[in-house]
PASEBA-1860 file (N, C-alpha, C; in nm, 3 decimals):
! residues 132
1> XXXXXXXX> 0.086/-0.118/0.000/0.000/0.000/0.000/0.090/0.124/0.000 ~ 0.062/0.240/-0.065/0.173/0.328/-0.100/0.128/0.430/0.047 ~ 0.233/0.466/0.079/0.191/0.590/0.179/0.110/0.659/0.157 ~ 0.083/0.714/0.056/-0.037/0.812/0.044/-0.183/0.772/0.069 ~ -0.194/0.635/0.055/-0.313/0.592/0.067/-0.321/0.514/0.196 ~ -0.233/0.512/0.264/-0.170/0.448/0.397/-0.249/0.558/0.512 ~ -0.159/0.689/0.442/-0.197/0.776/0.542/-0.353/0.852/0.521 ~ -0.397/0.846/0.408/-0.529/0.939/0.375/-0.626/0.814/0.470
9> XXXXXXXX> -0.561/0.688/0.459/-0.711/0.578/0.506/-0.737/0.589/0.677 ~ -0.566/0.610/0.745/-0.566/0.670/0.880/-0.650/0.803/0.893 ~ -0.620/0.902/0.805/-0.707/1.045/0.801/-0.799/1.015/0.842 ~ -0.904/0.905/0.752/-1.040/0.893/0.718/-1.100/0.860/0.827 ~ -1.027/0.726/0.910/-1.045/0.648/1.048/-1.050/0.708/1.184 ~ -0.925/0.790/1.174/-0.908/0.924/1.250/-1.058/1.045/1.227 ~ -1.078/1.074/1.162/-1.182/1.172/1.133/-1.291/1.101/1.178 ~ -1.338/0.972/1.149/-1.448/0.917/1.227/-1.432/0.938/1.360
17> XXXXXXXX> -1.385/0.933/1.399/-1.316/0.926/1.533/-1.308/1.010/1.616 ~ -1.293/1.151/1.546/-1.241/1.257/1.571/-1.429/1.337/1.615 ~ -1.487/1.287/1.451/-1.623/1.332/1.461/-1.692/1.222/1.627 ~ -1.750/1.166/1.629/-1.754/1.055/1.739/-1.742/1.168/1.851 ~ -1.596/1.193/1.855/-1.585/1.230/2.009/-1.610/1.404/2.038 ~ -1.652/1.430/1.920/-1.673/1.597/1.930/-1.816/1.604/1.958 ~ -1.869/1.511/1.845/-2.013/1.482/1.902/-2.092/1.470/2.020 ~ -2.023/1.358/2.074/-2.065/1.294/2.172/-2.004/1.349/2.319
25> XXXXXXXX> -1.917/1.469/2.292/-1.901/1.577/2.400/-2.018/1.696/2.377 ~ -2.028/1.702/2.259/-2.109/1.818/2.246/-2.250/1.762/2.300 ~ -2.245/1.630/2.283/-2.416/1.606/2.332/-2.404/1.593/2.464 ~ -2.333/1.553/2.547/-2.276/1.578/2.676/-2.334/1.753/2.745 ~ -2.253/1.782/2.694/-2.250/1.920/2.695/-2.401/1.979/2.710 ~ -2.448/1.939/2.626/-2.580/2.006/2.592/-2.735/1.948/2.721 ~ -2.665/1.758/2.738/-2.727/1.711/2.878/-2.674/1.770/2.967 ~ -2.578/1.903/2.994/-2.550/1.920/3.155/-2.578/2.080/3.113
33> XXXXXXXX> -2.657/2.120/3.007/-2.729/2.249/3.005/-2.609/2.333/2.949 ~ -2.529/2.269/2.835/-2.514/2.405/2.750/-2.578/2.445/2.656 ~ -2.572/2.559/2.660/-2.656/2.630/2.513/-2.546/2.615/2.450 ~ -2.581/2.605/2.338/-2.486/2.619/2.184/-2.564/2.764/2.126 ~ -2.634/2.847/2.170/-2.698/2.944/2.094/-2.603/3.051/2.062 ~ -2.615/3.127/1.936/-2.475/3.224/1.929/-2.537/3.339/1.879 ~ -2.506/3.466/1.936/-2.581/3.590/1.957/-2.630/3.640/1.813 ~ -2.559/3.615/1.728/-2.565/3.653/1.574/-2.683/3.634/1.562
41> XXXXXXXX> -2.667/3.515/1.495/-2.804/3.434/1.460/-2.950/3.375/1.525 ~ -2.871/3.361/1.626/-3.039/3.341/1.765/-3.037/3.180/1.771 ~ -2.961/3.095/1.677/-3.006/3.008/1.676/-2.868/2.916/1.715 ~ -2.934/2.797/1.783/-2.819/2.700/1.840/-2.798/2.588/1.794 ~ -2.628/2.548/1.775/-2.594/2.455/1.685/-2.617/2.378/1.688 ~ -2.650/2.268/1.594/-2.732/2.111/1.603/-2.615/2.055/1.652 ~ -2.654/1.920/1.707/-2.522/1.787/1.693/-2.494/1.823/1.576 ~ -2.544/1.793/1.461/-2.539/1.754/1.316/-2.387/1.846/1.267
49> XXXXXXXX> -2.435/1.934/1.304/-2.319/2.076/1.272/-2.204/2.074/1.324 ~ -2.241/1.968/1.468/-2.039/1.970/1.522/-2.003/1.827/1.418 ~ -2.071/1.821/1.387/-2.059/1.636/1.332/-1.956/1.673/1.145 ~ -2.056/1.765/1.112/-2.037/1.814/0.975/-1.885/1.918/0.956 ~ -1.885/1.974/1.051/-1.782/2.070/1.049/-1.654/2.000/1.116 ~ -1.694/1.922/1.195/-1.549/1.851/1.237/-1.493/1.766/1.143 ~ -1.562/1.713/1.049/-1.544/1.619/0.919/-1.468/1.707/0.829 ~ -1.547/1.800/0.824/-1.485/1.871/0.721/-1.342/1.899/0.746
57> XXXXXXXX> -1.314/1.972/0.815/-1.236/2.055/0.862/-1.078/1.891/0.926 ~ -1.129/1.808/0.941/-1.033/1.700/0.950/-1.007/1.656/0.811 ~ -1.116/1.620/0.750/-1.038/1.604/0.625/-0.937/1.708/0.545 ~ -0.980/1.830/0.585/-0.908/1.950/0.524/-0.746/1.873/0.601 ~ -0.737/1.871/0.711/-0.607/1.809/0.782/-0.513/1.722/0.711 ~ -0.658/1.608/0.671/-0.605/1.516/0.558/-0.496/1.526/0.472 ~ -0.580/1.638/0.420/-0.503/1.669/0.243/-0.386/1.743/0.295 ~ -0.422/1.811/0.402/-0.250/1.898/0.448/-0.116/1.761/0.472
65> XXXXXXXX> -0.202/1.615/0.550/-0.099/1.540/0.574/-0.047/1.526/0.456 ~ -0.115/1.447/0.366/-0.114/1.403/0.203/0.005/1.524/0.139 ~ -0.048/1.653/0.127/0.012/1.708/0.066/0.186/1.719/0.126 ~ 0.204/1.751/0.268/0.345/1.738/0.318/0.399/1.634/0.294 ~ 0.350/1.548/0.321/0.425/1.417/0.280/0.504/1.403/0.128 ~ 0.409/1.457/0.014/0.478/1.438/-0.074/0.546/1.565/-0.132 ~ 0.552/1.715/-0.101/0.628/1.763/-0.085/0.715/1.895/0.039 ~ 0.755/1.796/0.147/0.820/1.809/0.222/0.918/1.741/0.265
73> XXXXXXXX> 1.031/1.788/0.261/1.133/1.644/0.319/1.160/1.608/0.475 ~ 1.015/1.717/0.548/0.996/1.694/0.724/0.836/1.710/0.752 ~ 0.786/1.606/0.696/0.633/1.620/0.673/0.554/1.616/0.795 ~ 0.632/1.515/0.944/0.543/1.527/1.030/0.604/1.635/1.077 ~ 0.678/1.686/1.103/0.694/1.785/1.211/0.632/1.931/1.137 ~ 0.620/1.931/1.003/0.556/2.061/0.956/0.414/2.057/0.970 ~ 0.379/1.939/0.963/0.250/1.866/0.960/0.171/1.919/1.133 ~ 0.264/1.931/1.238/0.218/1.948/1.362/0.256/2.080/1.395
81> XXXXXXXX> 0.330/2.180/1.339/0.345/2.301/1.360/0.242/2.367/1.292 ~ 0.189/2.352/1.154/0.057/2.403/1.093/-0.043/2.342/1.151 ~ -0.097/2.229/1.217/-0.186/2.193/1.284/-0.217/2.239/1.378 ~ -0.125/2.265/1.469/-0.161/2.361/1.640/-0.147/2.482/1.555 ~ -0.131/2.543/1.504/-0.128/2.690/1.420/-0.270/2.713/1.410 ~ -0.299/2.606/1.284/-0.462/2.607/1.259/-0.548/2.596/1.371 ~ -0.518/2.500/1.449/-0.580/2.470/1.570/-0.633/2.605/1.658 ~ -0.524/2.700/1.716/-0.487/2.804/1.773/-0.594/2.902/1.709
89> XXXXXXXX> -0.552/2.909/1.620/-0.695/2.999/1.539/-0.807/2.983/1.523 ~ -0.806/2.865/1.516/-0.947/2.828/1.583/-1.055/2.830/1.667 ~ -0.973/2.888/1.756/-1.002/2.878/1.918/-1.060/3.038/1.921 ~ -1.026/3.102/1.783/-1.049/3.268/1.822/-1.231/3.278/1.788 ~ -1.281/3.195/1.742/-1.426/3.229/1.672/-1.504/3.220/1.804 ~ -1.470/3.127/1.880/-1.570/3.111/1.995/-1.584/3.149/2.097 ~ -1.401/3.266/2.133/-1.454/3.425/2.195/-1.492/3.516/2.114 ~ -1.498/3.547/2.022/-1.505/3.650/1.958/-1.688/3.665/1.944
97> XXXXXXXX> -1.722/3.547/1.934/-1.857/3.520/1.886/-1.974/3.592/1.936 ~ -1.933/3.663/2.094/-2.054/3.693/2.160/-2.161/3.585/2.222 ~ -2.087/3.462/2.198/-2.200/3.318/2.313/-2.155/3.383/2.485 ~ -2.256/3.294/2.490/-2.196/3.329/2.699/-2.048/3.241/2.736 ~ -2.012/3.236/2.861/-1.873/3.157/2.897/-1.926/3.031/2.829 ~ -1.972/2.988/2.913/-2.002/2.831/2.914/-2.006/2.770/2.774 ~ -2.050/2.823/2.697/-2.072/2.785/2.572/-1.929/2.791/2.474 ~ -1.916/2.896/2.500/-1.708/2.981/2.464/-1.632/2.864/2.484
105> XXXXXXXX> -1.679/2.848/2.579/-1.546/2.750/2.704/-1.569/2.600/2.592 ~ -1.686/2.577/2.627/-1.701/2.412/2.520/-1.676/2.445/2.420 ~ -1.714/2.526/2.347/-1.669/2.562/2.185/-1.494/2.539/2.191 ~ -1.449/2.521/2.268/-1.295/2.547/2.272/-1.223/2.411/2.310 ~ -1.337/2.396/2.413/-1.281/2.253/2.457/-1.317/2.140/2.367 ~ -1.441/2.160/2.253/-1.442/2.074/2.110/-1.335/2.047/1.992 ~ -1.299/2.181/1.994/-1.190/2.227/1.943/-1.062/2.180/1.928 ~ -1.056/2.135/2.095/-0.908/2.050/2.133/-0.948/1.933/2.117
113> XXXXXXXX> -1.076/1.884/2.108/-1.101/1.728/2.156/-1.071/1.666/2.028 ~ -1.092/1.706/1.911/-1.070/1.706/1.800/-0.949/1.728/1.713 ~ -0.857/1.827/1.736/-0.702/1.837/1.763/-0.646/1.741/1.812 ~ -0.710/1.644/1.919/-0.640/1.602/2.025/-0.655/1.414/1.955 ~ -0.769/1.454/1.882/-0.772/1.307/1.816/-0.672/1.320/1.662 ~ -0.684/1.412/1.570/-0.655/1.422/1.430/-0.473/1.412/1.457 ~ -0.440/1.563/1.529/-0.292/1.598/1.509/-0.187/1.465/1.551 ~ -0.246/1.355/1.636/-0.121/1.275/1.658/-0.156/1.154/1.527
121> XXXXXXXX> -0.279/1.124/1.543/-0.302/1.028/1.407/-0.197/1.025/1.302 ~ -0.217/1.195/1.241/-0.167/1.215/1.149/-0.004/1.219/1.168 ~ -0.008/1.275/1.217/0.152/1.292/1.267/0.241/1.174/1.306 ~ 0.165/1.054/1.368/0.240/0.935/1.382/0.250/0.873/1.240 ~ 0.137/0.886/1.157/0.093/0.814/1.045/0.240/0.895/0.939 ~ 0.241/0.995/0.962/0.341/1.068/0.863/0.540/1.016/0.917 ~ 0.524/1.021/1.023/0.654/0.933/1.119/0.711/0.804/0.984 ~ 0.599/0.735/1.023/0.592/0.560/1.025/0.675/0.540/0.860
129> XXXX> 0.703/0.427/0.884/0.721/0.402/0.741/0.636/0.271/0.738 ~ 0.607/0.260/0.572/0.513/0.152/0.547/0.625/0.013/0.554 ~ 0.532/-0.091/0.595/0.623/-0.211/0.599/0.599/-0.284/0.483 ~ 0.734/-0.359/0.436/0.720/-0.391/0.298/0.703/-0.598/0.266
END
């Protein structure tokens, strides 16, 4: 199996995974009375939406592993310096947003839970070498 498809199939596994546990904090979250409501719009985020956007946004990860790998000659370690980068910035939408703490605070702590599943996946997956 060539690395590229080695590591995109970890991405994919990872991203289930990743979605899973963002979810299933956020529904957490929501049984111990958080609002997800965000001042803008009036309206509060489905499961569906942490489900959809964490997918997305991991696969976006994906293609960053994919792409370092084949041109970088230090793919995991660039691979985990743009990841907590991206990550980091991330973290700015859900003060900025105008939600209350509580909501801020989980928006952030989803954030990592999700980081916390993708960035080593990938990053070990980019390490490894395939066995032949």
């Amino acid at each position: 199996m060539s690395g590229t498809i080695r590591i995109a199939g970890i991405g994919v596994l990872a991203t289930v995974a990743a979605v899973v546990a963002t979810t299933a904090a956020a529904a957490l979250a929501l049984a111990a009375g958080v609002s997800f409501e965000i001042p803008d719009g009036g309206e509060a985020i489905p499961l569906a939406g942490f489900a959809t956007v964490t997918g997305f946004f991991s696969m976006v990860g994906v293609v960053i592993a994919v792409a370092l790998r084949r041109w970088s000659a230090r793919p995991a370690e660039r691979f985990v310096w743009s990841a907590v980068a991206l990550t980091a910035i991330s973290l700015v939408p859900p003060v900025i947003a105008g939600a209350g703490t509580a909501t801020a605070v989980t928006l952030i702590g989803l954030h990592l839970v999700a980081a916390a599943v993708m960035i080593p996946s990938l990053a070990l997956s980019l390490r490894s070498r395939p066995l032949r």
